[in-house]
C-alpha positions as CSV (number, residue, x, y, z in Angstrom):
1,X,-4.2,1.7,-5.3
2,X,-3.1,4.9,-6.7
3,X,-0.8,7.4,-4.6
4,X,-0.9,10.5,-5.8
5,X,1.7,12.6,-4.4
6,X,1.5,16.3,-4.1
7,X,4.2,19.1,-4.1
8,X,5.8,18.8,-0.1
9,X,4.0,15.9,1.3
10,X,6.6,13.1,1.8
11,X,5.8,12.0,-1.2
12,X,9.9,11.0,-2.0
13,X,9.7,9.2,1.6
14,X,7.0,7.1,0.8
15,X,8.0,6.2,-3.1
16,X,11.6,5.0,-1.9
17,X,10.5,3.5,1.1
18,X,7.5,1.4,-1.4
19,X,10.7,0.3,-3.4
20,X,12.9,-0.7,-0.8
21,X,10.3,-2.8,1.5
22,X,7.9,-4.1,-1.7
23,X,9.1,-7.5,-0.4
24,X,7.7,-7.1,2.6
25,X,4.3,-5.8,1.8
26,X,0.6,-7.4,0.7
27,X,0.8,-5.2,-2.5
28,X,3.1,-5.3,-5.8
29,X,5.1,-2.3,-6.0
30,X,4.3,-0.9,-9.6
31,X,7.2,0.9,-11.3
32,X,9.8,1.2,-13.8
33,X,12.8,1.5,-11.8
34,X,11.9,4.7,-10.9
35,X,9.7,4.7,-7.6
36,X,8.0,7.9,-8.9
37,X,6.0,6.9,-11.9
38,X,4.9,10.3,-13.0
39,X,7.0,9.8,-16.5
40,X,5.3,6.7,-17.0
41,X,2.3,7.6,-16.3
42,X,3.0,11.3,-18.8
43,X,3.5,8.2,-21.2
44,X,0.9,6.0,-20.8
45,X,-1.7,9.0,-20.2
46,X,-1.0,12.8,-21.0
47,X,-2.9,14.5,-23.8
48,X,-0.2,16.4,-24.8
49,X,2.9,14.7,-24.6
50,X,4.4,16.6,-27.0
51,X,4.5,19.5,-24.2
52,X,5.4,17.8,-21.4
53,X,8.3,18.0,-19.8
54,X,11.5,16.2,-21.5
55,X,9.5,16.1,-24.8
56,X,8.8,19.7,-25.2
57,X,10.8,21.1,-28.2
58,X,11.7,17.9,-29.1
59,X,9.5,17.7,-32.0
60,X,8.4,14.2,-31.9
61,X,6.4,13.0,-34.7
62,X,2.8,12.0,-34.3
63,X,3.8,8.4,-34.7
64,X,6.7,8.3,-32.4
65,X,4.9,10.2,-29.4
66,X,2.5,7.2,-30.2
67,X,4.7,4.5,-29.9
68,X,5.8,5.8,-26.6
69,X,2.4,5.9,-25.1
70,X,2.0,2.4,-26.8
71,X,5.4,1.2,-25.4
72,X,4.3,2.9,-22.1
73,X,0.9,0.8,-21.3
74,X,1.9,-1.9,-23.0
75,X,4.8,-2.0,-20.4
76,X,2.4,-1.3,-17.7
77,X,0.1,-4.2,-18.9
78,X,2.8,-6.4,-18.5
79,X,3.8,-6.1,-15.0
80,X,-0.2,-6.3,-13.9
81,X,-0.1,-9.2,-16.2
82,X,2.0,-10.7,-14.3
83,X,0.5,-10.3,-10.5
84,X,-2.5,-12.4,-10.7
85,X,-5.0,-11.5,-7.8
86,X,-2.3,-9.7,-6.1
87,X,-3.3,-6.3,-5.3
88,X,-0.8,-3.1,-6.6
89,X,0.5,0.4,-5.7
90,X,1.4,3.1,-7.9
91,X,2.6,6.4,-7.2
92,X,2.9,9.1,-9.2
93,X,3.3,12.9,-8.6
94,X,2.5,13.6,-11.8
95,X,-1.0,12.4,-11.3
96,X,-1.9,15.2,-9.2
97,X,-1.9,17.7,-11.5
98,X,-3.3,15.8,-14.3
99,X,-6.5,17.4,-16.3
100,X,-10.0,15.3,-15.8
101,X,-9.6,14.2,-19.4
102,X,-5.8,12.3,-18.9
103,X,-7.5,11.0,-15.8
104,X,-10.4,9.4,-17.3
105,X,-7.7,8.0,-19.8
106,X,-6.2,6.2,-16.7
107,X,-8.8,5.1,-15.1
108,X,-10.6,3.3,-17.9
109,X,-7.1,1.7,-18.4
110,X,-7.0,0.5,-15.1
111,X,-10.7,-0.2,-14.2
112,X,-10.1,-3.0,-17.4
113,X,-7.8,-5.0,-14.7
114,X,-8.4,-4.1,-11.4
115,X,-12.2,-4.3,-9.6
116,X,-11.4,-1.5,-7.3
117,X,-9.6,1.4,-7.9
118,X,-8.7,3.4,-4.5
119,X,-6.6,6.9,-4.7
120,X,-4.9,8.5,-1.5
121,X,-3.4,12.1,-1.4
122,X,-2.1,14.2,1.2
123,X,-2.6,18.1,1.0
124,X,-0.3,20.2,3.0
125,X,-1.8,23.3,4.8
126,X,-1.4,26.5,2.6
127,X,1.2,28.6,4.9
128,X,3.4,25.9,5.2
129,X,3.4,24.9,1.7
130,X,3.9,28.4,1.0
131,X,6.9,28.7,3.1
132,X,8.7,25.2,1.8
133,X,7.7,26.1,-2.1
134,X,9.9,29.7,-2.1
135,X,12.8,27.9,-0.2
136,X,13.2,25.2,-3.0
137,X,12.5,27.6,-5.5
138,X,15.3,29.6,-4.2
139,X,17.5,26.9,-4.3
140,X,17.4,27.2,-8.1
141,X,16.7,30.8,-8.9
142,X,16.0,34.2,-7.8
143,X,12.4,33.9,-6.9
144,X,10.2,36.7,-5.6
145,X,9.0,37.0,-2.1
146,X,5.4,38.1,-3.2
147,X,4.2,35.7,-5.8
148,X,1.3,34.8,-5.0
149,X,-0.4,31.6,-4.6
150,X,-4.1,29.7,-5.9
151,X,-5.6,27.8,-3.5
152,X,-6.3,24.9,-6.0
153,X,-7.3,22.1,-3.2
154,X,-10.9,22.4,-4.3
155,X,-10.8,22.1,-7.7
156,X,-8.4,19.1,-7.6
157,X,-10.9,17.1,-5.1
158,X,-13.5,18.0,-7.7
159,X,-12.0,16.5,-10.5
160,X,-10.8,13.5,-8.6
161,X,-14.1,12.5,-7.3
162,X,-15.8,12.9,-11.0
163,X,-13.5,10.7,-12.1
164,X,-13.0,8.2,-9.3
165,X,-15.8,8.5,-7.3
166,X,-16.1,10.3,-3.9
167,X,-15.8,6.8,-2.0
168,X,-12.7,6.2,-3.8
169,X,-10.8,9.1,-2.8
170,X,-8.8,9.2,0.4
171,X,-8.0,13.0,1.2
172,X,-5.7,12.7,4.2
173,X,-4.2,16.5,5.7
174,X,0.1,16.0,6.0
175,X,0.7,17.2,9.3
176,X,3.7,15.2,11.3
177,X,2.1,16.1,14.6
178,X,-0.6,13.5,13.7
179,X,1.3,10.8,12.0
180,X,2.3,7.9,14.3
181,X,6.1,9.1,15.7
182,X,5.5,11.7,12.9
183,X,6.4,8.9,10.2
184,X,4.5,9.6,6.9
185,X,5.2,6.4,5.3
186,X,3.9,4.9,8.3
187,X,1.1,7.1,8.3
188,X,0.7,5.9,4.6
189,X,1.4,2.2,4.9
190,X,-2.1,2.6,8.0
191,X,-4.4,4.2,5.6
192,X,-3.8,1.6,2.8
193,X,-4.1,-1.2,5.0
194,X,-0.5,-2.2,5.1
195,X,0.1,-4.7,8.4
196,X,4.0,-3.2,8.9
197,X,6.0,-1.1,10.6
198,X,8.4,1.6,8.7
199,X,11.8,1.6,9.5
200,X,13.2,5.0,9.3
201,X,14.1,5.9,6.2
202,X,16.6,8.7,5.0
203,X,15.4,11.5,2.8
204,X,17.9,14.1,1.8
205,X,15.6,17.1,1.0
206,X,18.0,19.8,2.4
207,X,16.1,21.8,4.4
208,X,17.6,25.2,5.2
209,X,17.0,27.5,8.3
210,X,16.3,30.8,8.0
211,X,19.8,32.2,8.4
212,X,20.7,30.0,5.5
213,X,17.5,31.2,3.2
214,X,18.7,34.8,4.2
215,X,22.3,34.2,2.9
216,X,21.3,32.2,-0.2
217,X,18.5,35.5,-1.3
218,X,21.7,37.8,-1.5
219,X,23.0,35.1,-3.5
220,X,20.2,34.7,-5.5
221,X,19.5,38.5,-5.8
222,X,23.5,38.8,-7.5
223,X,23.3,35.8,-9.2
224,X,19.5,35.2,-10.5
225,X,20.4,32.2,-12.7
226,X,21.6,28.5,-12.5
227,X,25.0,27.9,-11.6
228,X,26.9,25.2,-11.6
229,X,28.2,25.6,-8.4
230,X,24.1,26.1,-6.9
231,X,24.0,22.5,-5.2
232,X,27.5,23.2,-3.3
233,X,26.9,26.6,-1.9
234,X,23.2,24.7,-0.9
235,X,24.9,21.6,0.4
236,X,26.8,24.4,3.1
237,X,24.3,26.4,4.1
238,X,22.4,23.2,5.2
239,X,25.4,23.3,7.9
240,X,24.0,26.9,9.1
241,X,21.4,25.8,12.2
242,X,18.8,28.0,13.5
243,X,15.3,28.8,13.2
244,X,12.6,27.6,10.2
245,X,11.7,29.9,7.5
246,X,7.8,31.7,8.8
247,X,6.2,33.7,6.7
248,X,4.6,36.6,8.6
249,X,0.1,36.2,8.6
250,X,-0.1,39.7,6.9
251,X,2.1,38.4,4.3
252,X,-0.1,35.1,4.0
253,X,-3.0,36.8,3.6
254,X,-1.7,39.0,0.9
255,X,-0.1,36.3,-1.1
256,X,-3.0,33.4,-1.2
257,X,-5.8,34.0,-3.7
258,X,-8.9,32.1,-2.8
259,X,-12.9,32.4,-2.2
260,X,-13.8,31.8,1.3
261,X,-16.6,29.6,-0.5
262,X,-13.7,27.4,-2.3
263,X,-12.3,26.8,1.4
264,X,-15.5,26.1,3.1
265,X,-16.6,23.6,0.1
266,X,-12.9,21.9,0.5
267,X,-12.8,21.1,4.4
268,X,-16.7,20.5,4.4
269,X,-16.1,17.6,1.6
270,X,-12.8,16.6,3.5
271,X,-12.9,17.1,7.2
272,X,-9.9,19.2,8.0
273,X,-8.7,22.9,7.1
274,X,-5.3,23.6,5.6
275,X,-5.4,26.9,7.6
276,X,-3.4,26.6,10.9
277,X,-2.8,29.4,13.5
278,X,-1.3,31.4,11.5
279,X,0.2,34.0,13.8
280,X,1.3,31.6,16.2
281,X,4.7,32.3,14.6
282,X,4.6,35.5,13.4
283,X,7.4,36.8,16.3
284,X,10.7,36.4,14.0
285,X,8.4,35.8,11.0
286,X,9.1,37.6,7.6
287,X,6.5,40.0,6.5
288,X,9.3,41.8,3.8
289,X,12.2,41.6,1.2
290,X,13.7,43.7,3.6
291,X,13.5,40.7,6.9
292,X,15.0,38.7,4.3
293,X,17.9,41.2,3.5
294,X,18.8,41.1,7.4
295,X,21.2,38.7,8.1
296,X,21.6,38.2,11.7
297,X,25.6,38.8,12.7
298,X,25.7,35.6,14.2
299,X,25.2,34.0,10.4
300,X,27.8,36.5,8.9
301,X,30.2,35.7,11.1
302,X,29.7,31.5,10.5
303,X,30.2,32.2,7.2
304,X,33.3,34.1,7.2
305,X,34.3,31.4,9.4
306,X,33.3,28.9,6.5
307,X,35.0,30.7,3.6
308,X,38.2,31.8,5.6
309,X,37.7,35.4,5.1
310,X,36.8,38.7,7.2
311,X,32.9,39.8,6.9
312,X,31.7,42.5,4.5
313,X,28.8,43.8,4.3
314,X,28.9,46.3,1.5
315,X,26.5,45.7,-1.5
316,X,27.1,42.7,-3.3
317,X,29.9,41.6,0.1
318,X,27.2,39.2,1.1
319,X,26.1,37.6,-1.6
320,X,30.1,37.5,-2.9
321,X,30.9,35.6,0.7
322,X,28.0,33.3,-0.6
323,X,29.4,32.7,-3.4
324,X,32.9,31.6,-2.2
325,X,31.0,28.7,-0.2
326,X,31.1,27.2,-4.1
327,X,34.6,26.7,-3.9
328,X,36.4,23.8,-2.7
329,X,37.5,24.8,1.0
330,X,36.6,22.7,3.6
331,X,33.2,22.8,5.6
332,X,33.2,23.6,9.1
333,X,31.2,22.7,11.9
334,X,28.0,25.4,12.3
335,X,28.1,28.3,14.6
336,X,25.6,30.9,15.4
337,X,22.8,28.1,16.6
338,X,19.6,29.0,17.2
């Protein structure tokens, strides 16, 4: 059973909540100590690996790139080895991205040891993906409001059922509102067959209201690059409460690049669309740079509250009173709630 988890899908949830619980399940849990395989699975599979991700301009010798994909399956081997007829789950993000060809690679590999090879993944509808994906690019870096989006559902199902087989690919649509108590790992532990109930489980992914996202793009806008201070002056503006991030329909539209014939051939083959209502919440949404420039006074003034110091709002104030929320002054307890 392969998981493979895509960008904003609870894919963390479900790869701790795998490791913590294995004891309790039918299945082996398949890792390295890491619940999220993708680097094993880079190891064991990728073309490339030269260019991927901690190898790139490492300049890794033919040889020892192939000693790590040896090392790599040889390691995987050896856990399967060691299961017998019990069945396995693996998750990997990395396997959702991963060209037909590396693919192919992975499923011969495991085709040679297992009879039945099932895949799950969960796509998240495209607004909403939209919306989470700038907010944790934010976190990081300056990032702008209009780049644009592929709508690259349908050429992922196609290369997953080539290589797996239509049967053997479980497209499920991530939408709390339809998982049992809105639980994902339960949600996940139904569809493979698991007979057990999920405990909640913690997963700190920092989510930021819209106050917050609107403080932290001054920031970003002053100071475009990483800082070491970034996951602090995050960490506080998770205390800011109020409403989600929206992104405004007209601003949808103009930032998704797809064929209406890719989106009719993607919920024909799997049953659901990733479109929602989209102007359900377009009352407060933003449609601008300028919406995301206007910080509400109820979030100024929680903020001079946090960093001890009278509001400014003269260029650069803002995203200096940001700034200040790096250093070492006690939190306080969020105003200005939505």
């Amino acid at each position: 059973m392969l998981h493979l988890g895509t960008r904003k899908t609870g894919t963390t949830a479900i790869q701790q909540y795998l490791a913590k619980h294995q004891q309790d399940l039918s299945r082996h849990f398949l890792h390295r100590g890491d619940p999220n395989s993708s680097l094993w699975m880079t190891q064991a599979f990728s073309d490339n690996l030269g260019d991927k991700g901690i190898y790139k301009g490492r300049n890794l010798s033919p040889e020892e790139l192939a000693r790590l994909r040896e090392l790599a399956r040889w390691g995987l081997s050896r856990q399967i080895n060691k299961l017998g007829s019990k069945d396995a789950v693996l998750s990997a993000e990395v396997m959702a991205s991963m060209s037909e060809e590396e693919l192919a690679e992975a499923r011969t590999f495991f085709s040679q040891r297992f009879t039945d090879i099932a895949t799950h993944i969960y796509f998240r509808p495209m607004k909403s993906l939209m919306e989470s994906s700038f907010q944790e690019r934010l976190k990081h870096r300056h990032t702008n409001l209009e780049e644009d989006y592929a709508f690259a559902y349908p050429s992922r199902i196609r290369i997953l059922d080539k290589v797996f087989g239509k049967s053997q690919v479980h497209v499920h649509k991530f939408d709390r509102r339809h998982f049992p108590d809105g639980n994902i790992v339960q949600h996940f532990l139904n569809a493979i067959g698991e007979n057990h109930t999920a405990q909640t489980l913690s997963v700190d992914n920092e989510s930021l209201s819209l106050p917050a996202i609107q403080l932290l793009y001054h920031y970003r806008k002053a100071q475009p690059a990483r800082d070491i201070n970034d996951r602090k002056i995050v960490r506080r503006l998770t205390e800011l409460e109020g409403p989600p991030l929206r992104f405004h329909s007209t601003l949808y539209d103009k930032l998704l690049r797809r064929k209406s014939r890719d989106m009719d051939e993607f919920e024909k083959r799997v049953g659901f669309s990733v479109d929602e209502d989209l102007c359900a919440n377009d009352a407060g949404a933003i449609s601008s740079e300028e919406d995301l420039l206007a910080v509400p006074p109820s979030a100024l003034d929680w903020l001079a509250e946090a960093i001890q110091q009278p509001v400014t709002t003269s260029e650069g104030g803002v995203a200096s009173m940001v700034m200040a929320l790096g250093d070492d002054a006690p939190s306080c307890t969020a105003n200005g709630r939505a």
